[in-house]
PyMOL Python script that loads the backbone (N, CA, C, O; Angstrom):
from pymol import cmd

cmd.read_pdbstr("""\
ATOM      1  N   UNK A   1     118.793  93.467  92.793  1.00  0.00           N
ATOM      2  CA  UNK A   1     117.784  94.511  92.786  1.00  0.00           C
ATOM      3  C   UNK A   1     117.041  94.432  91.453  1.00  0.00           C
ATOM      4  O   UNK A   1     117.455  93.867  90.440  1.00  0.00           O
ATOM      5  N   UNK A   2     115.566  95.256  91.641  1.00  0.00           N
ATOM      6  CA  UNK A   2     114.631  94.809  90.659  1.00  0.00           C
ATOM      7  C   UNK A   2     114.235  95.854  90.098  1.00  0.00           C
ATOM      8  O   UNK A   2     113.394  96.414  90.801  1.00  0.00           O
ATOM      9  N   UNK A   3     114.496  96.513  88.928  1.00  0.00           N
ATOM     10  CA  UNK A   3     114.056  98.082  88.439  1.00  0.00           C
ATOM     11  C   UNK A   3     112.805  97.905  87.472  1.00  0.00           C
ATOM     12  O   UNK A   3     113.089  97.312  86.432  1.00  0.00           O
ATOM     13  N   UNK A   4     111.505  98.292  87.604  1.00  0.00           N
ATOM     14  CA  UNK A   4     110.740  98.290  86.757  1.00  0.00           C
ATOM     15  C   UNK A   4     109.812  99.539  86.771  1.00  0.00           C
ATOM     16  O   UNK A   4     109.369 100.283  87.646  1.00  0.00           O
ATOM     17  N   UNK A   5     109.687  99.418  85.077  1.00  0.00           N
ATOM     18  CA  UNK A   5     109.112 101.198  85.100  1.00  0.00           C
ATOM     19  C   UNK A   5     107.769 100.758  84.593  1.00  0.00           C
ATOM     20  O   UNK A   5     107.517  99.871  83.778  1.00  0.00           O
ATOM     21  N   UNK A   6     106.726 101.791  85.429  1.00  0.00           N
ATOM     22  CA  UNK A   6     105.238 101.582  85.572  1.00  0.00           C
ATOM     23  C   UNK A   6     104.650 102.929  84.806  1.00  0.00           C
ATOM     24  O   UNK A   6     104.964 103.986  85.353  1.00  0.00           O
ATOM     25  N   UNK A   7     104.022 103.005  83.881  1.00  0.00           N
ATOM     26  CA  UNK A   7     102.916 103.829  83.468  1.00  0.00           C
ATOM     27  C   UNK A   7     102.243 103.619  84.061  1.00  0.00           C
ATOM     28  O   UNK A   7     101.979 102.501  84.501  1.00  0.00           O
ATOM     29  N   UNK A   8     101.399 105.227  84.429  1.00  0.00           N
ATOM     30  CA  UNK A   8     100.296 104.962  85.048  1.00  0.00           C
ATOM     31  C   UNK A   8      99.562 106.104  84.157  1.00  0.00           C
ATOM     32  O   UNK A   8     100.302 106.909  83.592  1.00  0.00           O
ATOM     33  N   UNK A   9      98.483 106.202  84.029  1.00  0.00           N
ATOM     34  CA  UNK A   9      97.315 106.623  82.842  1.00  0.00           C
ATOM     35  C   UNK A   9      96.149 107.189  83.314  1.00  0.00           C
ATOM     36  O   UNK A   9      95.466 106.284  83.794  1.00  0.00           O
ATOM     37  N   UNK A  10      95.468 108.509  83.426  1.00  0.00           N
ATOM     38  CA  UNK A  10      94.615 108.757  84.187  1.00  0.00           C
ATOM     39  C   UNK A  10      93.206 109.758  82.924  1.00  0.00           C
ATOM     40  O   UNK A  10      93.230 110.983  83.040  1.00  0.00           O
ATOM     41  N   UNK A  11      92.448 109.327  82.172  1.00  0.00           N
ATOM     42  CA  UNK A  11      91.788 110.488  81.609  1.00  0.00           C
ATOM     43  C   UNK A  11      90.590 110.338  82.459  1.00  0.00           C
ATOM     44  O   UNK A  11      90.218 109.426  83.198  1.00  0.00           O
ATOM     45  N   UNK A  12      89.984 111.732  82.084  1.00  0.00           N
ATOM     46  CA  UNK A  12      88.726 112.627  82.323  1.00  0.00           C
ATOM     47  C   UNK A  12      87.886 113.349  81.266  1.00  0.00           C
ATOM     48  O   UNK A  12      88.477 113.816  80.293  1.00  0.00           O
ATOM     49  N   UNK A  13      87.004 113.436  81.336  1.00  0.00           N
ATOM     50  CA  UNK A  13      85.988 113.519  80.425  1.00  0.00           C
ATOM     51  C   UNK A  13      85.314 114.682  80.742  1.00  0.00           C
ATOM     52  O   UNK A  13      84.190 114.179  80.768  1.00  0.00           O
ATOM     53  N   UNK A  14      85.089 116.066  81.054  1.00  0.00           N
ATOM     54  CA  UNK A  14      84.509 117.091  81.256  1.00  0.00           C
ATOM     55  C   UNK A  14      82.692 117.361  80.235  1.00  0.00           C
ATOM     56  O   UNK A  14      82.480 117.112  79.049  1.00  0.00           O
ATOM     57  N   UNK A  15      82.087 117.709  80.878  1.00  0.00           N
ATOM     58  CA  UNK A  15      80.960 117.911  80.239  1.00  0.00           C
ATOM     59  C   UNK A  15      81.026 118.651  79.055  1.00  0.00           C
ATOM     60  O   UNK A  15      80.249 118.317  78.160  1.00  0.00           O
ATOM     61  N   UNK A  16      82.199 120.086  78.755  1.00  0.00           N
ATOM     62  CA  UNK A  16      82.071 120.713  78.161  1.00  0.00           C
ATOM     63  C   UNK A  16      83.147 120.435  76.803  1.00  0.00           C
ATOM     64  O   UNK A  16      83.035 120.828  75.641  1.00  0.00           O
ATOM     65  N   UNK A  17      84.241 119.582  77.465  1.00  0.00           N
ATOM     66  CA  UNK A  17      85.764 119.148  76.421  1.00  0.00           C
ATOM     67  C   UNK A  17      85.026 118.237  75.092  1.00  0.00           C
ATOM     68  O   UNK A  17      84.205 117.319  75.093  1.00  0.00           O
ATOM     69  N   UNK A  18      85.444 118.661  74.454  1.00  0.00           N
ATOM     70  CA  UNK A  18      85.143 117.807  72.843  1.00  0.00           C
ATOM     71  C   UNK A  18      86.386 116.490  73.208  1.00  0.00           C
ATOM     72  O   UNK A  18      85.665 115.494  73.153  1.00  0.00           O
ATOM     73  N   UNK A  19      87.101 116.232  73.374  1.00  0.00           N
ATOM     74  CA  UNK A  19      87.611 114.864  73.368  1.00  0.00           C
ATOM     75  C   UNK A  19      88.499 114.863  75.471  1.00  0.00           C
ATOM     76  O   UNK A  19      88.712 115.753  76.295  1.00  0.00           O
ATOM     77  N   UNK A  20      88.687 113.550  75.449  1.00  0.00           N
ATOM     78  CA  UNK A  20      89.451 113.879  77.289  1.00  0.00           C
ATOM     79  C   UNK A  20      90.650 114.198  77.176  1.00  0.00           C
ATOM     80  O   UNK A  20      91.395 114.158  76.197  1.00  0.00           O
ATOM     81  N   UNK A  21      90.851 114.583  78.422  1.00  0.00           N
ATOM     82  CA  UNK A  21      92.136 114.694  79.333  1.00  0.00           C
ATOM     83  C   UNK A  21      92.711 114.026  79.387  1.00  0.00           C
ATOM     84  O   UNK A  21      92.147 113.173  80.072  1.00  0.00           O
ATOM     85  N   UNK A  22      94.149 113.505  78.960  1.00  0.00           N
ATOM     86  CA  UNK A  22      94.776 112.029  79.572  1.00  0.00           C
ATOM     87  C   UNK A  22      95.789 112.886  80.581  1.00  0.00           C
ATOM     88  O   UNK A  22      95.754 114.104  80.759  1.00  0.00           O
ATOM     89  N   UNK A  23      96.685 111.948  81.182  1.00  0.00           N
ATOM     90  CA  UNK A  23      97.475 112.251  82.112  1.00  0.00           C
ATOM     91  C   UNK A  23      98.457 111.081  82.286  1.00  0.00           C
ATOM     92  O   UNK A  23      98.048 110.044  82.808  1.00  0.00           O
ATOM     93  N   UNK A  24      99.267 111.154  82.025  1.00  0.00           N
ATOM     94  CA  UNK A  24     100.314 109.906  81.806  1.00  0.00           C
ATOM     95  C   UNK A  24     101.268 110.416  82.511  1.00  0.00           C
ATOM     96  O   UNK A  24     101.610 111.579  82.297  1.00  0.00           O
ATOM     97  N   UNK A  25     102.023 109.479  83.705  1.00  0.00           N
ATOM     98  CA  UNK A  25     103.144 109.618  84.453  1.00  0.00           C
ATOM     99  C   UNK A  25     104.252 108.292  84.759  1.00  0.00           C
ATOM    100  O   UNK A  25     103.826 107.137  84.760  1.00  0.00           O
ATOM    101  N   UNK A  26     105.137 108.482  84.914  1.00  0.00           N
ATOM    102  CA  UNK A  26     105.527 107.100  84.343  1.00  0.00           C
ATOM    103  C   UNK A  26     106.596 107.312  85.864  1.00  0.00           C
ATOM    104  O   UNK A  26     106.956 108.343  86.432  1.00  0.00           O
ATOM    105  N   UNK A  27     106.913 105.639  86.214  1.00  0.00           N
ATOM    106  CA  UNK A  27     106.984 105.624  87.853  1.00  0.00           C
ATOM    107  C   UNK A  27     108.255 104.375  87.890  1.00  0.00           C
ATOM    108  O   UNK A  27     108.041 103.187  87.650  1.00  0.00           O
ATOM    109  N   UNK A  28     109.541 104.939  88.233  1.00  0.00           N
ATOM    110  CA  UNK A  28     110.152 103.618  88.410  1.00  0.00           C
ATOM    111  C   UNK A  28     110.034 103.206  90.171  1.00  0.00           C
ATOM    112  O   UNK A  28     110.012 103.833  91.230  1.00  0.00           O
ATOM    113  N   UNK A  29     109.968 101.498  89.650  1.00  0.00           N
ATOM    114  CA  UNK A  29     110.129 100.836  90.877  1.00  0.00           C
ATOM    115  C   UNK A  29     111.173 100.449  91.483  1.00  0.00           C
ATOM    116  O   UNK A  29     111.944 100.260  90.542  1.00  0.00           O
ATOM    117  N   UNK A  30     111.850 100.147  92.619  1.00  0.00           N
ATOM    118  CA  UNK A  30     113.362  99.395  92.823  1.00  0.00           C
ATOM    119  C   UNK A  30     112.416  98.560  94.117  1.00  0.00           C
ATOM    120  O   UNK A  30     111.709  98.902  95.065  1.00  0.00           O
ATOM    121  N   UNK A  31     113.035  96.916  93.314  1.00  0.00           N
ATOM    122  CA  UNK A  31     112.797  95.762  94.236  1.00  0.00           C
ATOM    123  C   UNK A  31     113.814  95.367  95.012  1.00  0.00           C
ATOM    124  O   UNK A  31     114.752  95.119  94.254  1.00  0.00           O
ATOM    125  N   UNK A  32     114.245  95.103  96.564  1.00  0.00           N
ATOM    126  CA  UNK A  32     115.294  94.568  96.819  1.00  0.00           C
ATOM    127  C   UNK A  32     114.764  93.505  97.866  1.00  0.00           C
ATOM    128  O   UNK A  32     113.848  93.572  98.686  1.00  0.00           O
ATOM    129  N   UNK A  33     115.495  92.689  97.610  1.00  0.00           N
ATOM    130  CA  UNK A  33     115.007  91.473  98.407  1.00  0.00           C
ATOM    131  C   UNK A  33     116.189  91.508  99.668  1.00  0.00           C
ATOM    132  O   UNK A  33     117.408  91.467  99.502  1.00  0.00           O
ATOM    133  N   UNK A  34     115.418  91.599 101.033  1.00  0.00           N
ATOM    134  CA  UNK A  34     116.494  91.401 102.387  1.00  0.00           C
ATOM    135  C   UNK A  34     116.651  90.090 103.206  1.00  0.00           C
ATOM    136  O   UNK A  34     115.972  89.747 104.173  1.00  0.00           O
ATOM    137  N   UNK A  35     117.607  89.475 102.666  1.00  0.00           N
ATOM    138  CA  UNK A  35     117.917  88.275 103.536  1.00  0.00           C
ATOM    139  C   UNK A  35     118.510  88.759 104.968  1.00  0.00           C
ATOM    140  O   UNK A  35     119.262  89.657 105.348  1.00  0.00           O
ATOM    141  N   UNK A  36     117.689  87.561 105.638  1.00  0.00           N
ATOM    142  CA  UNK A  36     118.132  88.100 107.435  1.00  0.00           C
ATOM    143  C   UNK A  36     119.064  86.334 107.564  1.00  0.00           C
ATOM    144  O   UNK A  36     118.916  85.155 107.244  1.00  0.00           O
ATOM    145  N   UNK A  37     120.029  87.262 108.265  1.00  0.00           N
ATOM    146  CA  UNK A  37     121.642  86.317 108.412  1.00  0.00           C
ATOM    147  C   UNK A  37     121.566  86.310 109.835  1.00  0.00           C
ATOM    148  O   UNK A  37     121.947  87.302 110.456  1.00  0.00           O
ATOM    149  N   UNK A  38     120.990  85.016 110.596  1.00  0.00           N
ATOM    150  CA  UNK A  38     121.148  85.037 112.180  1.00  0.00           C
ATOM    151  C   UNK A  38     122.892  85.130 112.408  1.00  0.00           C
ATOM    152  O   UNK A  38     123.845  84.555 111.881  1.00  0.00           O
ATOM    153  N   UNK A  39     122.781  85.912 113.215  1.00  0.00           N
ATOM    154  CA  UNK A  39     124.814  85.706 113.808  1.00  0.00           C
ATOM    155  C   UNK A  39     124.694  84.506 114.673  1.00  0.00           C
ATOM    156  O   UNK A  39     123.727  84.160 115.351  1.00  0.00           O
ATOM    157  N   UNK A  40     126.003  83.856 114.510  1.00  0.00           N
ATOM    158  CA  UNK A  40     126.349  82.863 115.521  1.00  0.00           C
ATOM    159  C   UNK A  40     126.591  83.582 116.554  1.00  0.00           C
ATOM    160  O   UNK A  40     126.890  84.762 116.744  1.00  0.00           O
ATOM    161  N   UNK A  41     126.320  82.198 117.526  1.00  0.00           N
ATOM    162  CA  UNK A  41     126.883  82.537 118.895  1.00  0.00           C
ATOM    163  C   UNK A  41     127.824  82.537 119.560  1.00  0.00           C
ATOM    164  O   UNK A  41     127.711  81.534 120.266  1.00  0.00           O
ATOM    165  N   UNK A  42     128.726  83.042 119.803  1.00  0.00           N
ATOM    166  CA  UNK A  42     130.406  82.712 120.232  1.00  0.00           C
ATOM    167  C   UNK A  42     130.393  81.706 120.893  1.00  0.00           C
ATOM    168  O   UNK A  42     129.555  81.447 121.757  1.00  0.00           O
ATOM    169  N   UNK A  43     131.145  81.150 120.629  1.00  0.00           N
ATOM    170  CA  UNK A  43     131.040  79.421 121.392  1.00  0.00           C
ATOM    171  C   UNK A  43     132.069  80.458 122.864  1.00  0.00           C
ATOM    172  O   UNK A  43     132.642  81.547 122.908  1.00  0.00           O
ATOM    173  N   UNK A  44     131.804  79.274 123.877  1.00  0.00           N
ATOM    174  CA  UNK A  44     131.841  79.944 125.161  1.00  0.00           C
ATOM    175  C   UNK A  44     133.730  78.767 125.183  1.00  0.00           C
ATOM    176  O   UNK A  44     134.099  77.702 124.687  1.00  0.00           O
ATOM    177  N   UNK A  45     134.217  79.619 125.881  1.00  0.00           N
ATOM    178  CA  UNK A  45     135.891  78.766 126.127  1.00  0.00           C
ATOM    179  C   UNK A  45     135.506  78.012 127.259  1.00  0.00           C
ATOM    180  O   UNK A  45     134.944  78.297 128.317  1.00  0.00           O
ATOM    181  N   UNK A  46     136.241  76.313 126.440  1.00  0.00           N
ATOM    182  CA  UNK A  46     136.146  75.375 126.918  1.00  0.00           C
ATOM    183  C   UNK A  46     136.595  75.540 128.385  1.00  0.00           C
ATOM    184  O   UNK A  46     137.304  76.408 128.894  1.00  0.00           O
ATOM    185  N   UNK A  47     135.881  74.284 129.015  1.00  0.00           N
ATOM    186  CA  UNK A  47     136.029  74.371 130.681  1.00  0.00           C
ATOM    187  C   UNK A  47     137.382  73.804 130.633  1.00  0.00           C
ATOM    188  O   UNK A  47     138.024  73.247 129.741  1.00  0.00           O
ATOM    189  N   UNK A  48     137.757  74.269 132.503  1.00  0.00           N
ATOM    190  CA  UNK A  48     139.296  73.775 132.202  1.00  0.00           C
ATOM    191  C   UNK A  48     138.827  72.105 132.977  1.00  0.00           C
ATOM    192  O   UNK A  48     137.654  71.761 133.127  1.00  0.00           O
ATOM    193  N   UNK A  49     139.875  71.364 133.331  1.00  0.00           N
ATOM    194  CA  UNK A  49     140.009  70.356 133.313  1.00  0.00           C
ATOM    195  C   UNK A  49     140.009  70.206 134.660  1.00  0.00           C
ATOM    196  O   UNK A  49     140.135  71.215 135.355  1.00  0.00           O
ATOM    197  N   UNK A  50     139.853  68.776 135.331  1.00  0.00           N
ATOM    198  CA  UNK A  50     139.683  68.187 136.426  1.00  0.00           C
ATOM    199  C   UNK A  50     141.126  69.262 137.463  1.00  0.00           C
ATOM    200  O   UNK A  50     140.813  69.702 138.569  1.00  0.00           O
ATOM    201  N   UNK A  51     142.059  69.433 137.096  1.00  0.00           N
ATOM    202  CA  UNK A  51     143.222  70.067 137.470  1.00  0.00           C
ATOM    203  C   UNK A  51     143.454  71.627 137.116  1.00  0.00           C
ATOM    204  O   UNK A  51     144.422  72.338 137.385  1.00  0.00           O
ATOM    205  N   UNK A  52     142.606  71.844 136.627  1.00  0.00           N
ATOM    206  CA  UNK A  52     142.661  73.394 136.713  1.00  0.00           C
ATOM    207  C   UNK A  52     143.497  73.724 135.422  1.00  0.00           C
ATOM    208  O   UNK A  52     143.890  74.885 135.311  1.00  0.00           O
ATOM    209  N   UNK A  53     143.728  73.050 134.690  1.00  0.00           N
ATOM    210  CA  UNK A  53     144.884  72.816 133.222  1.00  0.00           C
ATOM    211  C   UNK A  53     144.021  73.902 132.222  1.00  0.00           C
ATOM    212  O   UNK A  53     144.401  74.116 131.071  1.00  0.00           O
TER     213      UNK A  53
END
""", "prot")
cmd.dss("prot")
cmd.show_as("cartoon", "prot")
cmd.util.cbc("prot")
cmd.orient("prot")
């Protein structure tokens, strides 16, 4: 698994504000990678023999 932490950063600027708005939120990620595992197939029981053995 893959943990990574993301800032994310948002300002605004208002007509009337002397300097902006920031907005900072900070975001963890989790990566997991899914391997797909085909199942075997049950092998089928061998045939019986010319004699029924």
């Amino acid at each position: 698994m893959r943990l990574d932490l993301v800032e994310l950063t948002e300002s605004s600027w208002s007509e009337g504000d002397k300097s902006p708005t920031t907005y900072t939120e900070h975001v963890n990620i989790r990566v997991v990678e899914l391997v797909h595992v085909q199942e075997l197939v049950p092998a089928e029981p061998s045939k019986k023999g010319r004699f029924g053995r």
